[in-house]
N, C-alpha and C positions, 0 to 999 in steps of 0.2 A: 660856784660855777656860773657863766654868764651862760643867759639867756637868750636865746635871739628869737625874732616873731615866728621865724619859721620849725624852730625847734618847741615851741606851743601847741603851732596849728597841727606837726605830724603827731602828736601827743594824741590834741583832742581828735583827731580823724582817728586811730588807732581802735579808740573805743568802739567804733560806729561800721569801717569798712568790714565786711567780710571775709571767709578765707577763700580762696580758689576753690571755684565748684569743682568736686569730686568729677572724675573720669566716669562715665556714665557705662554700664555695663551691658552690653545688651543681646548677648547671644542665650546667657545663662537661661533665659525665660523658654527657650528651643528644645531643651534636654528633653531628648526623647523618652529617658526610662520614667519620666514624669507621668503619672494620671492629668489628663487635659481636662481642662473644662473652662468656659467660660470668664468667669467671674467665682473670684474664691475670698468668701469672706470667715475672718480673723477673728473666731470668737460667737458663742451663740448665748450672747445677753439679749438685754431688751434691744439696743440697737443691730444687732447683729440677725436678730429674726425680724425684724420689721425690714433691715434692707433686703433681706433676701423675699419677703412678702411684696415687697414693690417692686422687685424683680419680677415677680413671680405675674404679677396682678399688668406686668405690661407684658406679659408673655414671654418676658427670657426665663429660661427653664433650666437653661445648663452653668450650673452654679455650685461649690461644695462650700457647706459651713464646718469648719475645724475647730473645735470645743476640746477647751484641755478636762471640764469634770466628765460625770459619767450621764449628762442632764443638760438642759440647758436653763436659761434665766438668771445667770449671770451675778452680779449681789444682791439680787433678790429671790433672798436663799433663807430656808429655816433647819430647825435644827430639832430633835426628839429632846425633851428633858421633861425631866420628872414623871410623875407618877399620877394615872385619876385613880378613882376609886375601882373601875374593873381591873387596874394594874397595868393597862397602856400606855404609855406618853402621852403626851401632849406636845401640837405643834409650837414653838416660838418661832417669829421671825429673827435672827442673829443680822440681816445685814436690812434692807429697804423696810420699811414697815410701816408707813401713811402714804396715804391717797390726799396729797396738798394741793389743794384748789379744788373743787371739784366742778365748776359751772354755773354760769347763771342762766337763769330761765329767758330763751330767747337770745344769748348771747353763748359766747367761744365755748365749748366744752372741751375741760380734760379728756384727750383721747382713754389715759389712762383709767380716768372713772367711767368711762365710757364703754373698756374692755371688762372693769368690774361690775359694772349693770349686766351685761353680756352674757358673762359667764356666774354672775350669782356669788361671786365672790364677799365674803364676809368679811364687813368691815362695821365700825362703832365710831361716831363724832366723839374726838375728844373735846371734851368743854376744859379748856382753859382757866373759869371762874370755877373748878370745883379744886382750888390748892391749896394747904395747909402752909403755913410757912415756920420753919424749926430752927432753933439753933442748938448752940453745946447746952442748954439748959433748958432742953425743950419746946415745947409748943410757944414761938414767940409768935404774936402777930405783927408782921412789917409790910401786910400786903398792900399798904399804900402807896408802897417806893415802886409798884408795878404801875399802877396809875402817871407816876411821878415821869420814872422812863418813858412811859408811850406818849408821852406830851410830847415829852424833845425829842423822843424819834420821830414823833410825826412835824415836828419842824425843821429836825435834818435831813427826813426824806425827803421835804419839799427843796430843801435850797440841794439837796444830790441833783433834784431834777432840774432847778434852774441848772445846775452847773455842767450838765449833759447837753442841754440845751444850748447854750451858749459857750460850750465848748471850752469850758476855762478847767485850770489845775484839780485835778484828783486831787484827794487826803484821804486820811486816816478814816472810818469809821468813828474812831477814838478821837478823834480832832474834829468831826461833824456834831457830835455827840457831845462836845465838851462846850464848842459855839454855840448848843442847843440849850446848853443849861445843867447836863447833867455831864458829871464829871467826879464821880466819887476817890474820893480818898484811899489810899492803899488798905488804910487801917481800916478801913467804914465795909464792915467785910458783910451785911446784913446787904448795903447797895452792889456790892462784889457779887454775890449769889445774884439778886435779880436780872443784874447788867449780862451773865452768865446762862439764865433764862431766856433771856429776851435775847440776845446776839451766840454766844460761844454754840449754844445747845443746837441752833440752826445751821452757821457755819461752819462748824468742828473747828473754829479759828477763831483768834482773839480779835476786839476789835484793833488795835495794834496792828495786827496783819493783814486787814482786811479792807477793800477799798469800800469807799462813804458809796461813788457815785455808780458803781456796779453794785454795789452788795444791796443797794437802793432800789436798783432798777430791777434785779433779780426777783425780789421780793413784790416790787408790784405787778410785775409782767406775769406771776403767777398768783396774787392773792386777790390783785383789782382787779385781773381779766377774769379769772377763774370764779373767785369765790375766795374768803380765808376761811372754809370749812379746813378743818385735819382730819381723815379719819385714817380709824386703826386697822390695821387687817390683822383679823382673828379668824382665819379661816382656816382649818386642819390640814386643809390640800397646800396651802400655803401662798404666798403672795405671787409667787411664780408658777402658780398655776394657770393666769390668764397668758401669762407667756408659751408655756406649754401649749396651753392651747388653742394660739394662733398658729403656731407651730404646725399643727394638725391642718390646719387648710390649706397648705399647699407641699406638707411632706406629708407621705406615707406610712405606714408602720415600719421601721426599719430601714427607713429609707435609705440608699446608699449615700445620699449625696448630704448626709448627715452623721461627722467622723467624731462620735466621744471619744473622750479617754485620750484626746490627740494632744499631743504638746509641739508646737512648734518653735523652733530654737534659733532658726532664720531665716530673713525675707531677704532676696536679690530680686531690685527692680529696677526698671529701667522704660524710654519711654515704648519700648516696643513691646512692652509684659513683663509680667511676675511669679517667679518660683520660692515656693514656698515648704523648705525643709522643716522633717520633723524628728522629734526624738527616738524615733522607731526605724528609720533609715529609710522612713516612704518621703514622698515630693509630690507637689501639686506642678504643674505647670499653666499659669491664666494669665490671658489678656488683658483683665483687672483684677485686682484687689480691693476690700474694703477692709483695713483694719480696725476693726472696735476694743481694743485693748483698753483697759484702765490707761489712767494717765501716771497711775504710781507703775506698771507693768516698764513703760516705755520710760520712767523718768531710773528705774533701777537697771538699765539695759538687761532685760531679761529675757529680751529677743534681738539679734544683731540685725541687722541692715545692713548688705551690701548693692550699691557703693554708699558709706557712713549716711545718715540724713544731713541735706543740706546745711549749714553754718543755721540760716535760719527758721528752721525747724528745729532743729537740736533746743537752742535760744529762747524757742518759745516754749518747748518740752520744758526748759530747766526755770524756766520764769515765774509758770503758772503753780498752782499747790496743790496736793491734794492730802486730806487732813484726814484723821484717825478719830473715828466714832464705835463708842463701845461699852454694847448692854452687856450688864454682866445680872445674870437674873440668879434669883434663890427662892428655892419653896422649903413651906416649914408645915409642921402639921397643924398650923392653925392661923386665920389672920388676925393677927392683935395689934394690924395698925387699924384705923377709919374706912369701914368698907366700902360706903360709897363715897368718899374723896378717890379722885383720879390721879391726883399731884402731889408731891408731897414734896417740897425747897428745903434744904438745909442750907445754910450759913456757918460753913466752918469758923472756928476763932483765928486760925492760924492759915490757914490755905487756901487760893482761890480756887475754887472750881475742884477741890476736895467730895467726890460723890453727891455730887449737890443737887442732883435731881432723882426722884424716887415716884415708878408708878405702879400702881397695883392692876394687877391683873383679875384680882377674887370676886371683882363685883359683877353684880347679877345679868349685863351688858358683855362683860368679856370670855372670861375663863370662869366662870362660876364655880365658888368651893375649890379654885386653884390651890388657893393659900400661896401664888405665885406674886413674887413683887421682884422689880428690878431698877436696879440705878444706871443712868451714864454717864461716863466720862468722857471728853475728848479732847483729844494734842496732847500736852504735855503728858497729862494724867493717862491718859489712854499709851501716850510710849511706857511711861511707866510701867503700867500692871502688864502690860504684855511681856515685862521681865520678871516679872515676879510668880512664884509657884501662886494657883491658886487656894493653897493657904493660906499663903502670905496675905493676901486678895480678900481672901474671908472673916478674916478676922479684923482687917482694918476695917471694912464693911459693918463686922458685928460691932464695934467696937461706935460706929455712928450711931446706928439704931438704937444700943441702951443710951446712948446721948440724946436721942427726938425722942427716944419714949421710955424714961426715968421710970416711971411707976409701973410700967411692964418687967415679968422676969420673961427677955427676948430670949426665947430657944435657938439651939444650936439649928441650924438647917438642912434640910433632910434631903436637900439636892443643890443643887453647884455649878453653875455654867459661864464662861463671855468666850467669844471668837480673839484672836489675835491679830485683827483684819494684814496692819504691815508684817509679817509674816507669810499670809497666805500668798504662794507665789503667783495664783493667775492676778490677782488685784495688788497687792503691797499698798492697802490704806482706800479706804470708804469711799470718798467722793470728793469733788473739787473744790477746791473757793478760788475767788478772782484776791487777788494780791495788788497793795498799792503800789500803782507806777504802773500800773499794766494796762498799753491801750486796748482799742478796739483792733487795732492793727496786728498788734502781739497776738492778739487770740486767732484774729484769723489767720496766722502763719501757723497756731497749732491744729489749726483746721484744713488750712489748704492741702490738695496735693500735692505727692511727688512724685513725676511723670503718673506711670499704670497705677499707684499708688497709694489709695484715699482712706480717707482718715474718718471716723465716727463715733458718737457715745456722748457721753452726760458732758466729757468736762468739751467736748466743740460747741455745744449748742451754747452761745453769744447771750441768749436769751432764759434759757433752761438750765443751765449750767448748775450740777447738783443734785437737779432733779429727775425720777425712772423717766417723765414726760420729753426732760431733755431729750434723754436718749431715743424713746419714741421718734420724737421730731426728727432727730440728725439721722438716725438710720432710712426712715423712710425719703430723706433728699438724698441722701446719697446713693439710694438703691433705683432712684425715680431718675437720677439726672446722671446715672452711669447707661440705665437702659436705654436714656432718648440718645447718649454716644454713639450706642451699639447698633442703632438702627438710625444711625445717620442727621438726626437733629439736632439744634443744639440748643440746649438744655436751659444755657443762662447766658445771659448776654452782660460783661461787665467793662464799664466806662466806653460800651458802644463800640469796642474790638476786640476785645477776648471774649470768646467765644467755645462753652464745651468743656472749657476750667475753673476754677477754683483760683482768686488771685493770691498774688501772696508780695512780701514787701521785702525787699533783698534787704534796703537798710530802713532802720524808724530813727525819725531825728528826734532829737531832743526838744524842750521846750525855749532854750534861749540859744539865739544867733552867737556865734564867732565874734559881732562885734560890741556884743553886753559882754562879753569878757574885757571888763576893762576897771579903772581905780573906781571911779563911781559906785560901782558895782561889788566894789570891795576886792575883786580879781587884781591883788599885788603884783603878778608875773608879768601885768601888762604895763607896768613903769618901766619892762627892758626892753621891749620893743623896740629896734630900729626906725627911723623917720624914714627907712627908705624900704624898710621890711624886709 
C-alpha cells in the first residue's frame, strides 16, 4: 500500500490526541433526596482522615467521610492469628507494617513517626545486618552479593539523579543497575534472591517494571530526608491505631458524619458538585469531593463515574501500577529457626522470588515466644498464591523450610494465615509503583482534579508514592487547599494563572519530534514521503 506523509503524520497524531470531552453533567449534584453536606470524602484511610483533619483544623466542619469497612485506616490493617500462651491472639499487621524513614535530629520529621511518638505506638528497628542467607542446601553464606548490589545501586542512584536533573530518558531500573555493574544472570539465582531483597521486596515490582529515575528519587526523598531507620510495628492495637486516633480529634463518638459499612458504587461530578451513590440506596449530595480510593479500586472500575473520567485521567489511572505484597505468616509450637536473626534470604534453585524472604517474629524485641515466622511474596508470586487454597500455600512453604533447615525435623504449623490483597474489593492490590515511561506529567493527571472532584492517597503523592506518609502528605493538601476554595482564596497559584486547581495535561508528547521520523533514524515509512507532503 503506498504511503503518503500525510497518512504517517494522522497515524502518529492518533496516538497522542484525545477523545471528545465527555458532556459534563451538572444538575445530578442538586438531588434533593440527597443528605447535603459540604465536602464528602471517598474513603477513611490515612489520606482520607488527614483531609478531613485539615478540613477540620481550617474550620470547615461540614463534611462526611464514607468508609466501605466497619473502622477506618485503610491498608493499615491487622488481623487476629494464632495463639499466646493465655490462649488470645496475637495482633499481626497483614497490610502496612514499617515506620520508613523516621527523621533526623534538627531536620524533616516523618509525620508518620511523629503520630507514633504521640500516641506510644510500638514499634522495633529492623537491622538489616541481622540476615542469614539459605539456599536448597541450606545455610549458604552469599551475603557479600549484598555488599556487591549496594555499590551499584549507589551508582545508579546517583546517575537517576543526574538524569532527573538534566531531564534526559527514563530506563529501566534493570538497565540503571546493569550500567552500574550489576547485572546478574538468570541462572545466578543466589544474586536473583538479593537483587529481590534490595528492589522487588520494596517495590512489590520487578526492576523490569520499574523506573530507574523515580524509583530513585522515591527512595531518597524518604530515606535521605528522613532517615533509612525501618521500624516494625508490633503494637496489639495495631498500626492503625494512630489513625484512629487522629480520628478522635475532630470526630465524636458516633459521629454522624462518619458512614461505615458504606459502599459506594457511584460518583456523578461535575463542575457545579458531586453526588455520591451508595449500595444501600442512600446519596450524599457535596460541593466537593475528595476521592482517596486505592489506585487498584479505580484501575478495576469498581466505582463508575458519571460523566466517564476524562480520556486523560482514565490514561493515567491505566499507566501507573499498583503491585501485590503478601505476608503469609505461620506459628508452630516452637522456634527452630535462629532466634535472634531478624532475616532470613532463600535462594530458590529454580524460581525467582520463590518465598525468598523470611522473618521471625519470636525474638525477644517483637512477639516474644511467638514461635511466629513469615515469608513475602510479591507480583507474580503473590498473584499466584492468592489462587491457590492455602494448603496448597503450606506446604510449598513447608517444603522451603526443611530445604534452609536440613537438620531440623520442621513441624507441621499450628496456625496459617496471608490476605489476598487483589481480591479485597475496597483496595484490589497493596500499593503503587511508578512504571517506566511515566513522566511527572502522567502522575499529575492521576492526581489532578475533575471539576468538584479530587483525587488523594499514596499512589498521588509524586514524592511519597507507596508510602502510609504518602498518603498523610496528599490528604492533608487536598483537605488544606479545598478549604482556602471554600472560603474564597486561592490555594495555589500554577504557571502564574491558574489559580484554585490542580493542573493537568490534555496531551503528553513524546520524546522525538515528527521530523526524527525519518531513514537516518531508521523510520523506513519516511522514504514514501511526497516532496510536496
Amino acid at each position: 500500500m503506498h504511503i503518503t506523509r500525510s497518512t504517517v503524520v494522522a497515524a502518529l497524531a492518533a496516538l497522542t490526541v484525545p477523545s471528545a470531552t465527555a458532556h459534563v453533567v451538572r444538575s445530578s449534584a442538586k438531588d434533593d433526596s440527597c443528605k447535603k453536606t459540604t465536602v464528602a470524602i471517598l474513603g477513611g484511610g490515612m489520606a482520607g482522615i488527614t483531609a478531613a483533619q485539615a478540613l477540620s483544623n481550617h474550620s470547615m466542619t461540614d463534611f462526611i467521610i464514607i468508609e466501605y469497612n466497619d473502622r477506618v485506616g485503610g491498608r493499615a490493617t491487622q488481623a487476629n492469628f494464632g495463639k499466646q500462651k493465655n490462649g488470645s491472639p496475637y495482633a499481626v499487621e497483614v497490610g502496612a507494617n514499617w515506620i520508613q524513614g523516621l527523621g533526623n535530629p534538627g531536620g524533616p520529621q516523618n509525620p508518620v513517626w511523629l503520630l507514633a511518638q504521640k500516641y506510644g505506638l510500638e514499634n522495633v528497628a529492623s537491622n538489616y545486618k541481622y540476615i542469614l542467607t539459605y539456599s536448597e542446601t541450606g545455610h549458604t553464606d552469599y551475603s557479600e552479593l549484598i555488599d556487591e548490589y549496594e555499590k551499584a545501586w549507589d551508582k545508579a542512584s546517583a546517575e537517576a539523579g543526574r538524569m532527573l536533573a538534566d531531564n534526559l530518558q527514563d530506563e529501566t531500573a534493570r538497565a540503571g543497575l546493569s550500567l552500574a555493574g550489576w547485572n546478574p544472570k538468570h541462572s545466578d539465582m543466589r544474586r536473583q534472591a538479593v537483587e529481590w531483597w534490595k528492589w522487588d521486596w520494596e517495590s512489590a515490582s520487578t526492576p523490569e517494571a520499574s523506573s530507574l529515575i523515580f524509583g530513585a528519587a522515591g527512595d531518597n526523598l524518604t530515606f535521605n530526608q528522613f532517615g533509612d531507620a525501618n521500624n516494625l510495628v508490633v503494637d496489639p492495637r495495631g498500626y492503625r491505631h494512630i489513625i484512629e486516633e487522629e480520628s478522635k480529634t475532630f470526630l465524636k463518638a458516633n459521629d454522624p458524619r462518619l458512614l461505615l459499612k458504606t459502599s459506594v458504587t457511584n460518583v456523578t461530578y461535575s463542575d457545579g458538585g458531586v453526588t455520591i451513590h451508595n449500595s444501600d440506596g442512600s446519596c450524599i449530595s457535596a460541593a466537593y469531593a475528595i476521592c482517596t480510593f486505592s489506585l487498584g479500586v479505580l484501575q478495576n472500575n469498581a466505582v463508575s463515574f458519571a460523566p466517564q473520567l476524562p480520556e486523560w485521567k482514565r490514561r493515567a489511572i491505566s499507566k501507573f501500577s499498583i503491585g501485590a505484597y503478601t505476608k503469609i505468616f505461620m506459628q508452630f509450637n516452637e522456634t527452630f529457626w535462629p532466634e535472634k536473626t531478624q532475616f532470613f534470604l532463600y535462594a530458590s534453585p529454580t524460581r525467582r522470588g520463590y518465598y525468598p524472604i523470611w522473618q521471625s517474629l519470636s525474638g525477644e524485641e517483637f512477639l516474644p515466644g511467638s514461635n511466629i515466622i513469615f515469608a513475602t511474596v510479591v507480583e507474580d508470586e503473590s498473584y499466584r498464591v492468592e489462587q491457590q487454597t492455602d494448603e496448597q500455600t503450606k506446604q510449598e512453604m513447608m517444603g522451603v523450610l526443611r530445604q534452609m533447615f536440613p537438620d531440623v525435623a520442621v513441624p507441621e504449623p499450628t496456625a496459617f494465615m496471608y490476605p489476598r490483597w487483589t481480591k479485597i474489593p475496597w483496595a484490589y492490590g497493596s500499593y503503587s509503583n511508578w512504571p517506566i515511561g511515566t513522566t511527572l506529567e502522567m502522575h499529575q493527571n492521576l492526581r489532578a482534579n475533575a471539576g468538584r472532584l479530587w483525587f488523594a492517597g499514596e499512589a498521588t503523592s509524586s514524592e511519597y508514592f507507596g508510602f502510609l506518609h504518602g498518603a498523610w502528605f496528599e490528604g492533608r493538601e487536598a483537605g488544606s487547599h479545598i478549604a482556602a476554595l471554600l472560603k474564597g482564596q486561592c490555594a495555589h497559584i500554577y504557571n502564574g494563572t491558574h489559580c484554585g486547581e490542580r493542573p493537568h495535561y490534555e496531551k503528553l508528547h513524546g520524546t522525538s519530534p515528527l521530523e526524527h521520523y525519518n531513514v537516518s533514524n531508521g523510520w523506513a515509512a519516511s522514504s514514501f514521503y511526497s516532496s510536496s507532503g
